[in-house]
C-alpha positions in Angstrom: -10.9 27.6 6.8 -10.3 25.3 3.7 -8.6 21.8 4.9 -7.2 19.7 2.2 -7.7 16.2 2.9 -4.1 15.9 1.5 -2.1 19.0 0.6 -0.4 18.3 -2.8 -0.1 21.9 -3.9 1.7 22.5 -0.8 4.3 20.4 -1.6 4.4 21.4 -5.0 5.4 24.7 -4.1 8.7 24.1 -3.1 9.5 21.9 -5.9 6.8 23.0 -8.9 10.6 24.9 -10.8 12.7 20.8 -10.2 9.3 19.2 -11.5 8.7 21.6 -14.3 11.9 21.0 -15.6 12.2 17.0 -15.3 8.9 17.1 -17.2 10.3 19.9 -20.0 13.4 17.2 -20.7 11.0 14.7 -21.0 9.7 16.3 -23.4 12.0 17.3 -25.1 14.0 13.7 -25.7 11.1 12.3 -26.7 11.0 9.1 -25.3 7.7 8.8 -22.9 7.5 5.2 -22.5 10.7 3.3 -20.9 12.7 6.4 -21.2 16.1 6.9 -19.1 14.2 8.2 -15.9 12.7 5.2 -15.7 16.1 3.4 -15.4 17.7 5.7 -12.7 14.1 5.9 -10.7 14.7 1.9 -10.7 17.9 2.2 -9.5 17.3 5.1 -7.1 13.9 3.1 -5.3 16.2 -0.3 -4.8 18.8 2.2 -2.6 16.3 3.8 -0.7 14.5 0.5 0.2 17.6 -1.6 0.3 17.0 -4.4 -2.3 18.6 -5.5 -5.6 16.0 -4.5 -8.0 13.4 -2.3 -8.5 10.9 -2.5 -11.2 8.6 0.7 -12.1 5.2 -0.4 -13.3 1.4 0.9 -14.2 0.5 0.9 -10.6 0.5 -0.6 -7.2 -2.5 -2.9 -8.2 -0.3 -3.9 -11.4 2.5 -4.7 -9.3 0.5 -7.1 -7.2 -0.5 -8.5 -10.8 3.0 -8.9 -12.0 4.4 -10.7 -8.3 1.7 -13.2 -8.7 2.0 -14.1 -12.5 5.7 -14.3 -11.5 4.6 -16.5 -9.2 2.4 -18.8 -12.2 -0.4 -19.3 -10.1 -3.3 -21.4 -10.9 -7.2 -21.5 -10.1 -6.1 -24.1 -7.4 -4.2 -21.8 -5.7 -5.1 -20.5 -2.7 -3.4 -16.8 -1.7 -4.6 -15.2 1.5 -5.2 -11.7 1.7 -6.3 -9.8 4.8 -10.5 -8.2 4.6 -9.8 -5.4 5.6 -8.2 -3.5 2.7 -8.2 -1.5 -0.5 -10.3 -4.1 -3.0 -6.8 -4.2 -4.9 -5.0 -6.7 -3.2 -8.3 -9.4 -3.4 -8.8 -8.3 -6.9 -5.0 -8.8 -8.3 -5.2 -12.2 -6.9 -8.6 -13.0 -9.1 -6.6 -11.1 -12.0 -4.1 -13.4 -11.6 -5.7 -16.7 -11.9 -5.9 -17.8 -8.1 -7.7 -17.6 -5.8 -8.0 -14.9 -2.9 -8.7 -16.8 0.9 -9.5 -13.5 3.2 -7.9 -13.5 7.0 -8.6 -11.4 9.6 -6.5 -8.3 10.8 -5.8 -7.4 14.8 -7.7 -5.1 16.4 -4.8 -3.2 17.7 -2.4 -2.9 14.4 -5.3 -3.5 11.9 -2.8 -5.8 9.8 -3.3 -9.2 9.1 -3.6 -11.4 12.0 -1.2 -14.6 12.2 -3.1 -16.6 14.2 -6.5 -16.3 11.9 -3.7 -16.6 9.1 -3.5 -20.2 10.7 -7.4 -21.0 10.5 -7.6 -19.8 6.9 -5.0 -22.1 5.6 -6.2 -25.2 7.2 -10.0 -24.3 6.0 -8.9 -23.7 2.2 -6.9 -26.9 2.8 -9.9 -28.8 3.7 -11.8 -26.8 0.5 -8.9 -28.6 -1.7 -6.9 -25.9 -2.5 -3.6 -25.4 -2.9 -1.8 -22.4 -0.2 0.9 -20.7 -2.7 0.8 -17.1 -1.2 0.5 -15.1 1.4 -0.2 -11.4 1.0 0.5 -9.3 4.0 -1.2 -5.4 3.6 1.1 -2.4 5.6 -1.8 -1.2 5.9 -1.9 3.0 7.1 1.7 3.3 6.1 2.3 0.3 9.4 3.8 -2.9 8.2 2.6 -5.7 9.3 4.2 -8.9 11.5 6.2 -10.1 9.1 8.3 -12.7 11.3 5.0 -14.6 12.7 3.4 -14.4 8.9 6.7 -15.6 7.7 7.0 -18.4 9.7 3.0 -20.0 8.7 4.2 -19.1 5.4 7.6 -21.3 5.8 5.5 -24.1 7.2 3.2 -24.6 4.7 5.5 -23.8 1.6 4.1 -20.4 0.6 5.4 -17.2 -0.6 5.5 -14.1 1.1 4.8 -10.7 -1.2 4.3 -7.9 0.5 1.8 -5.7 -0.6 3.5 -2.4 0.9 1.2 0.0 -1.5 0.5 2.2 1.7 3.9 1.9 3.1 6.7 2.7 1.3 9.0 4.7 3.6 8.2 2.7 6.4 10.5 0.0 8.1 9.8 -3.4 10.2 12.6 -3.9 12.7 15.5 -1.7 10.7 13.9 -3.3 7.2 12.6 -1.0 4.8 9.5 -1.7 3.1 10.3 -3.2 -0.2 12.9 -5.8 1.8 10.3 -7.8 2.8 9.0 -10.8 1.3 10.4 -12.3 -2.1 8.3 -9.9 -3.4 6.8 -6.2 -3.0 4.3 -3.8 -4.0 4.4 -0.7 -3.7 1.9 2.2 -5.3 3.0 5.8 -6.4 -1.1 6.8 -6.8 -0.8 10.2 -5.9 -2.1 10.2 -2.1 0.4 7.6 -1.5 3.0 8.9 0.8 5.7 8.9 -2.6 3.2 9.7 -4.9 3.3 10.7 -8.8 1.0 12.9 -10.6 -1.2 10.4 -11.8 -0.9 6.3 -11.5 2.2 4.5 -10.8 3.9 2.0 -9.2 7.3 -0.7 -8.3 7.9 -3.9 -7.7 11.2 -4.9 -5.5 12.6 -8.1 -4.8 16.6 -9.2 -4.7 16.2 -12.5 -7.3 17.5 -12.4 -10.4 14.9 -15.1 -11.4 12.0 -13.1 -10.1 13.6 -9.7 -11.9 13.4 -11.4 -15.0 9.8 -12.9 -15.0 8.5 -9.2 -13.8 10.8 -7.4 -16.1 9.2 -9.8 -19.1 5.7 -9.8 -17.7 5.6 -6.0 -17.6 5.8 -5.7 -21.6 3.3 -8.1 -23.2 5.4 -11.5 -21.6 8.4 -10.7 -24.0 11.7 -12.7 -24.3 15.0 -11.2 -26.1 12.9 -8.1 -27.2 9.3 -6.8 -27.9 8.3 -8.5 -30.4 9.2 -12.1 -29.1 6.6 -13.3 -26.5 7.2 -16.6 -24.3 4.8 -15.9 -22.2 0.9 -13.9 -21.2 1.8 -10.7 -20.0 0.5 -7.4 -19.9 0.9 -3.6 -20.7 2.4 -2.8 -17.3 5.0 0.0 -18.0 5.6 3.1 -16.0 5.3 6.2 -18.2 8.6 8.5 -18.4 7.1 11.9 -16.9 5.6 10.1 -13.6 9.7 8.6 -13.2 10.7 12.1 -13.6 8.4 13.6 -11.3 9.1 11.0 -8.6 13.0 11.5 -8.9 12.3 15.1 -8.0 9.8 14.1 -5.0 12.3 10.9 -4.3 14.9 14.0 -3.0 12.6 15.4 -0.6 10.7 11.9 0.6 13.1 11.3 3.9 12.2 14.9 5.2 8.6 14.4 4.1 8.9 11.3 6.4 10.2 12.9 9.6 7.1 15.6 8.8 4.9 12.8 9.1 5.8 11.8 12.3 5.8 15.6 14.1 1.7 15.4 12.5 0.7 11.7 13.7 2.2 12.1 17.5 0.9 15.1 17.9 -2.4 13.9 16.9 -2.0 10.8 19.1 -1.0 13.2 21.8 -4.1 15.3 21.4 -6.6 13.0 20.9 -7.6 11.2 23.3 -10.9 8.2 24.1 -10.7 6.5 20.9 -8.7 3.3 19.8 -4.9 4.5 17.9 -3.2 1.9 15.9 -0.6 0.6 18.0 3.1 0.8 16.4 5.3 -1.6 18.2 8.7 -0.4 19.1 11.1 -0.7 16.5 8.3 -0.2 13.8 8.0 2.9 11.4 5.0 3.8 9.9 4.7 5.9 6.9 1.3 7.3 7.8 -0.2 7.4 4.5 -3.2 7.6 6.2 -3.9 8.6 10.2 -7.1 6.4 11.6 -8.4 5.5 14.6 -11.5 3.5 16.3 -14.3 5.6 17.8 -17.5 4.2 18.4 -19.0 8.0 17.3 -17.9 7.7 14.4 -21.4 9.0 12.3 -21.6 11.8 15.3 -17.3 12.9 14.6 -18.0 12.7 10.8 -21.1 14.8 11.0 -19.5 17.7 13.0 -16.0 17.6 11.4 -18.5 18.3 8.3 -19.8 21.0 9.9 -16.6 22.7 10.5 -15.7 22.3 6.9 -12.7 19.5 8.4 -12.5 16.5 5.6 -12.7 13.2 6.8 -12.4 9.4 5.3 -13.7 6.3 6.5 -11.1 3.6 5.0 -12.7 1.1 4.2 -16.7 1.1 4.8 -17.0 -2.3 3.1 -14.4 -5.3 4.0 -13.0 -7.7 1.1 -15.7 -10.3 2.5 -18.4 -8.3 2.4 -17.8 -7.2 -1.2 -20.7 -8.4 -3.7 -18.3 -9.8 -6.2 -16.2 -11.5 -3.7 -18.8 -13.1 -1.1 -18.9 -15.7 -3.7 -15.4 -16.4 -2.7 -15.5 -15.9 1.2 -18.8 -17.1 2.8 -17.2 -19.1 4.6 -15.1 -17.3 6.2 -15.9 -14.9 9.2 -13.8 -11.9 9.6 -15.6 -10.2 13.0 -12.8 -7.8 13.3 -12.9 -6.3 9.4 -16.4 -6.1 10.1 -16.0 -3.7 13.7 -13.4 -1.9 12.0 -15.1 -0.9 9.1 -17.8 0.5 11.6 -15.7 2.4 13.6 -13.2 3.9 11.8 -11.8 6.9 10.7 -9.2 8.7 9.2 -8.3 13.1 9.5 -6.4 14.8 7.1 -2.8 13.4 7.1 0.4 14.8 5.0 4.1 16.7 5.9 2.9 20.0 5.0 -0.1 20.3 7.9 0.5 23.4 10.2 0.5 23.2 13.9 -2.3 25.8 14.1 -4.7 24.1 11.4 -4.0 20.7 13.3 -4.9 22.0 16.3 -8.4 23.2 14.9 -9.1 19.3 13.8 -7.7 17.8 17.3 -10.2 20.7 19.1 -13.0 19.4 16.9 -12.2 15.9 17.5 -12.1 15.8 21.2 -15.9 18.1 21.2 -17.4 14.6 20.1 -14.9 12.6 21.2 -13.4 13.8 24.8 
């Protein structure tokens, strides 16, 4: 049997006609660049996540680029990231002009951890720099403990943005992601759990101040139009055919959700002898992907291979460990990133996988495993 990683074409099927003719009046008006999808997407994205403002961009690693020029921060600047991570959320930072201070993540949630939060500050504090931000990761679809992060961010005069790239659909104590923070991220990359059909992403926050520096930092820094700049920005826009094609998936994303959540318990329910994220109660995650700790990981890998069952390891190398970024984290030790990224390992996750095919990869699973 053939196992998509992640079934797109499945999901196309029931809504290839509604796509097909979102991208035919695209067309067709002629605007592809800030066209009137883009608005309504906007608009649309703010309801769904419960903020003010929405603000369609490039892509999730251009929306961390946009919350941190927003932000104006400086060399000096310290902004803490977690290690264990998509290289995105480090490399925004350097994009930006700070610079990145990794944490550790819990072994348990695999999110940053508050308490190595703690250590990280008072070390770059002691290196002479300046704490500004604090980027929590959802990381798996889970968001992460925003009320402890929060509160070290309060104390020490930093801002929250939360990089929800892998979580949108998810919710932290009856708060959507997008809610949290001054600022969020969020990705549309197509194997994100609301994705587009090529690269995409928002950023959401409820100031008017902060709409206004991301809405002018998105086109080129401009001011009262496009050809008057006040400030460096960048070519961040969201293109009008990936809108349209995310208005069409928007209308399907809450049952999509639900599917989700049938596919990761009964995976959590069938396997068994290996290390699940925990998702306290009151949490929703938006399993963009579904991982879990086993210590045979090369041994699963191999004979999931065998039986032709695609498999991930997210993420082999942690943000500290990363040649271009040691430089910036020596001096730092991150012993949980490093087990993680050992250990762990992620099965094919999306709505659309059937109970018998699911059943085949749990089977497999548990040969190695159980």
């Amino acid at each position: 049997m053939s196992i998509p990683f992640i079934d797109l074409a499945a999901q196309q099927k029931g809504i290839r006609s509604k796509i097909d003719e979102a991208v035919a009046k695209v067309l067709d008006s002629g605007q592809y660049i800030m066209g009137t999808p883009v608005a309504e997407l906007e608009e649309k994205l703010a309801a769904f996540a419960g903020t003010k403002y929405a603000v369609g961009c490039a892509s999730g690693t251009c929306a961390l680029v946009l919350c941190l020029l927003a932000q104006n921060v400086t060399k000096n600047d310290a902004v803490f990231v977690p290690s264990f991570t998509f290289i995105a959320t480090a490399e925004s930072v350097l994009l930006a002009g700070a610079t990145p201070v990794v944490v550790d993540v819990e072994p348990d949630t695999f999110n940053m951890s508050p308490e190595d939060l703690k250590l990280a500050v008072k070390q770059a504090k002691d290196r002479g720099l300046n704490p500004k931000v604090v980027i929590p990761v959802d990381l798996f679809g889970l968001m992460a403990n925003y009320d402890e992060i929060g509160k070290i961010a309060a104390e020490n005069n930093m801002v929250v943005i939360a990089d929800s790239c892998q979580s949108f659909g998810a919710s932290y104590k009856g708060k959507r992601a997008g809610s949290m923070g001054l600022l969020t991220s969020t990705s549309f990359f197509p194997a994100k759990p609301l994705g587009c059909y090529g690269d995409g992403g928002a950023v959401f926050t409820d100031s008017d101040e902060m709409l206004e520096l991301v809405k002018s930092f998105r086109v080129h820094g401009m001011g009262s139009d496009r050809y008057e700049n006040v400030r460096i920005g960048l070519n961040g826009r969201l293109d009008t055919i990936q809108a349209a094609i995310l208005l069409v998936k928007l209308s399907v994303f809450e049952e999509e959700l639900q599917k989700r959540q049938i596919v990761a318990a009964r995976y959590r329910e069938g396997i068994k002898n290996v290390t699940h994220q925990v998702i306290a109660e009151g949490n929703f995650s938006a399993y963009a992907q579904f991982s879990f700790v086993t210590d045979k990981r090369d041994e699963l890998q191999a004979h999931l291979k065998e039986a032709d069952i695609p498999s991930m390891i997210y993420y082999p190398i942690p943000v500290h460990r990363q040649k271009a970024y040691v430089p910036y984290c020596d001096y730092h030790e991150c012993p949980v990133a490093d087990m993680l990224s050992k250990k762990i390992i992620s099965l094919p996750m999306h709505p659309y996988l059937d109970e018998a095919t699911q059943d085949f990869i749990i089977a497999k699973v548990n040969e190695v495993v159980g």
